[in-house]
N, C-alpha and C positions, 0 to 999 in steps of 0.2 A: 504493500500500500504506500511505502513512502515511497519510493520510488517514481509511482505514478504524480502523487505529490508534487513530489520534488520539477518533474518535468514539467507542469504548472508552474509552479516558482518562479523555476530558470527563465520564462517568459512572462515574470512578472506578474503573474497571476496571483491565485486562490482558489482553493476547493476545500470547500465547507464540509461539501456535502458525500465524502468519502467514507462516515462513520455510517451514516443513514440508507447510503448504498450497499454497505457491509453488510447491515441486520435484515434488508430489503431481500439482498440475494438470499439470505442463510431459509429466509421466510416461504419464498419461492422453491428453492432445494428440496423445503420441509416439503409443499404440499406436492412437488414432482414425487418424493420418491411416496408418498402415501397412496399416489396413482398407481404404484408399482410400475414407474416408468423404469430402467434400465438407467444403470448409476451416468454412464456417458452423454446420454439423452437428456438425462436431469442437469448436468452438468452446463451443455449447453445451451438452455434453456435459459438457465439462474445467468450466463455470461452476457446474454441480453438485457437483463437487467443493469449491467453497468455501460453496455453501450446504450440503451437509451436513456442514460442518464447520462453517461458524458457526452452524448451527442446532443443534447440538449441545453446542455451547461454552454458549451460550444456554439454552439446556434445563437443561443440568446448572447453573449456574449460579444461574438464577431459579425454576426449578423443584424442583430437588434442595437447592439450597441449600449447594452445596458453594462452597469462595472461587476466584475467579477463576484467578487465579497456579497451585494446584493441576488444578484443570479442563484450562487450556489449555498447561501443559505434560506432561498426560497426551495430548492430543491432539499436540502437537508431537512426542512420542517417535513415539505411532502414526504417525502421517503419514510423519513422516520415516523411519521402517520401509518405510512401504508401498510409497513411493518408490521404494524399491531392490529388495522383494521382486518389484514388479508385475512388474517387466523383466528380473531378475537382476542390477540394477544395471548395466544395458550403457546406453550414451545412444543415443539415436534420430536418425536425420539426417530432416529436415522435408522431402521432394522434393515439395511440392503448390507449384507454380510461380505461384497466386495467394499465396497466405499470407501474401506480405512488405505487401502492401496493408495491411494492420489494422493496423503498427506504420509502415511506408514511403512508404503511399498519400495521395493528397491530395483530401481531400471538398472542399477550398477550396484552390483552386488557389496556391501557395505556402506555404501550410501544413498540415506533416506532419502525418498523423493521431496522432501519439501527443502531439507539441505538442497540438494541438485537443480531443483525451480529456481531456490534464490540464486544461489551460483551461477546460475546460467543469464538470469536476468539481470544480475549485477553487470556482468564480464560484457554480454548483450549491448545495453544501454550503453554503457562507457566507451566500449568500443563507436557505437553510434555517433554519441556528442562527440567523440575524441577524434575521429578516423572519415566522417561522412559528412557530405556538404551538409547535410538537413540537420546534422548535431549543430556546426556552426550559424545557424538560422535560428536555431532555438537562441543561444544564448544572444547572438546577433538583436535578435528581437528584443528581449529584455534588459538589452542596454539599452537601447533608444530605437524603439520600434517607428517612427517616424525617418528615422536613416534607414534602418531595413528597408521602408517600402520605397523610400527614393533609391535602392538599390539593385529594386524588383524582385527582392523575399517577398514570397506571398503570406503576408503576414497574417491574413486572415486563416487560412491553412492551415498553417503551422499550429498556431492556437488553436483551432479548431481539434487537432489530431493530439495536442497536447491532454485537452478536454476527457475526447474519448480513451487514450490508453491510461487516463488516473482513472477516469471508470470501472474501464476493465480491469485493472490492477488489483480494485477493491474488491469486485467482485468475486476476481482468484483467488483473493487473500481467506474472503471469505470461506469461499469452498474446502481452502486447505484448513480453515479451521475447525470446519463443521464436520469435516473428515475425522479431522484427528478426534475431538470429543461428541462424533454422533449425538448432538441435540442441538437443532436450532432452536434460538431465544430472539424475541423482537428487540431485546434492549443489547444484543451481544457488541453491536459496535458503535454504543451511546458514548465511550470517551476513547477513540480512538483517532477522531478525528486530530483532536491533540495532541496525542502521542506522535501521530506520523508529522504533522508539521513541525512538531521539537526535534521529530528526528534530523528533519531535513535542515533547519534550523543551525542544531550542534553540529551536523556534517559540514558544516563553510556554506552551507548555502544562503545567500543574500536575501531577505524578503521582499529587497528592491528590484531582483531579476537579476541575467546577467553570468551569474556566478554560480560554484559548486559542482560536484560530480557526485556518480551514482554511489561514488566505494563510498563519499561521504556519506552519502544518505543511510549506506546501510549500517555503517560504523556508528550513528547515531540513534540507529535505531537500537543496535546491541548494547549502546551505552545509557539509553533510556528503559531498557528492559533491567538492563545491571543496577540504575537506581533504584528502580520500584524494586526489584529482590532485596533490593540494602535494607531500603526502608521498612521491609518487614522483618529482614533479619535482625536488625539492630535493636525491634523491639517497638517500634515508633506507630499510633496507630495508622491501616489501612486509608482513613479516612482522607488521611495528610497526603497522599500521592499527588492527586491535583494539584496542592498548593508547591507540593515540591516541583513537578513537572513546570508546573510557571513559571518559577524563578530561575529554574535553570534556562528556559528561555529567555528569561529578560534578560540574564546575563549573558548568553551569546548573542543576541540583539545587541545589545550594548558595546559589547567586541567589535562586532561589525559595524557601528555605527563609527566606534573611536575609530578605527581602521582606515575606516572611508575619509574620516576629517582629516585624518593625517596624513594621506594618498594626497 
């Protein structure tokens, strides 16, 4: 999910609305596999749910020309509505006895398939922004996306496609979640949203656009997991996670900001 994130950022954006596309998809999953759809079927099914949410984010966005921030927390409210209306808010137990495979399974023998996702999609992406014109348009954009298009970056594209793969991201994310603890819940990715922008946040990535890579993303996402473990190891209650997760972004905000002044 930060990942997807993150590729929003990089072109100065925002996605709100990644946590409520999480519990969306898990929701959907739930009522595919109660169909006794066939777990691949369900799969992508639930993956249209983050493309028509990021293609919509995108839409309104580059097309309507509405700002980011408002878009995709118009879409986080819906989602996160519909989450709860699709099922009455009851959670789903997953009984398709493959399913753990996608999150559990080993295409390489010793390594998890959800180790091998992210790996693949870290190395992926990076290689992407790092190696491909279309990486350079991303960041391109979110330095001054006004120079992009006097440079004929297709600006609106690009944002557009940034949109849809933080959708789809969220929605994989989810899949591999719902895999590993078979039960979807309507609230499963009510604070998620925040975790993945801290991730992308602590990895270097700039809020102003521009800036960061994916190893960032992911490296903050391992070290926003390693605080919330702290914080329960140490003893400290649960409760506190949020308030800790905020300051440690304000503090990399703050980084970035002194950084910029002094550039």
């Amino acid at each position: 999910m930060s990942l997807g994130v993150f590729l929003v950022i990089a072109t100065s954006g925002i996605d709100l609305s990644v946590g409520s596309t999480f519990s969306l998809t898990g929701m959907v999953a739930g009522l595919c596999f109660s169909a006794a759809l066939p777990w691949p079927l369900a799969c992508l099914i639930s993956l249209g749910v983050g493309l028509a949410v990021g293609a919509i984010n995108g839409g309104l966005v580059t097309i309507v020309g509405l700002a980011p921030f408002v878009v995709t927390l118009i879409t986080y409210a819906i989602g996160a509505s519909l989450s709860f209306v699709i099922t009455d808010g009851h959670s789903i137990a997953i009984a398709d006895p493959n399913f753990w495979k996608l999150n559990g399974g080993e295409l390489i023998p010793g390594v998890t398939n959800f180790v091998l996702f992210c790996a693949i999609a870290v190395i992926a992406l990076e290689l992407v922004l790092r190696k491909l014109v279309v990486g350079r348009w991303v960041f391109a954009i979110g330095s001054n996306d006004k120079a992009a298009r006097l440079l004929g970056i297709p600006v609106h594209g690009v944002r557009f496609g940034v949109y849809v793969a933080s959708g789809l991201a969220a929605s994989f994310a989810s899949l591999l979640s719902l895999s590993y603890i078979s039960n979807s819940e309507s609230t499963a990715g009510a604070n998620l949203m925040l975790q993945a922008i801290a991730a992308c946040v602590i990895g270097g990535a700039s809020l102003f656009g521009g800036t960061g890579s994916a190893i960032g993303a992911m490296l903050g996402a391992i070290m926003i997991t390693v605080i919330q473990n702290g914080v329960n190891l140490i003893g400290i209650n649960s409760f506190w996670q949020g308030t800790v997760t905020g300051a440690v972004i304000l503090v990399a905000v703050l980084i970035d900001r002194a950084t910029k002044v002094r550039g």
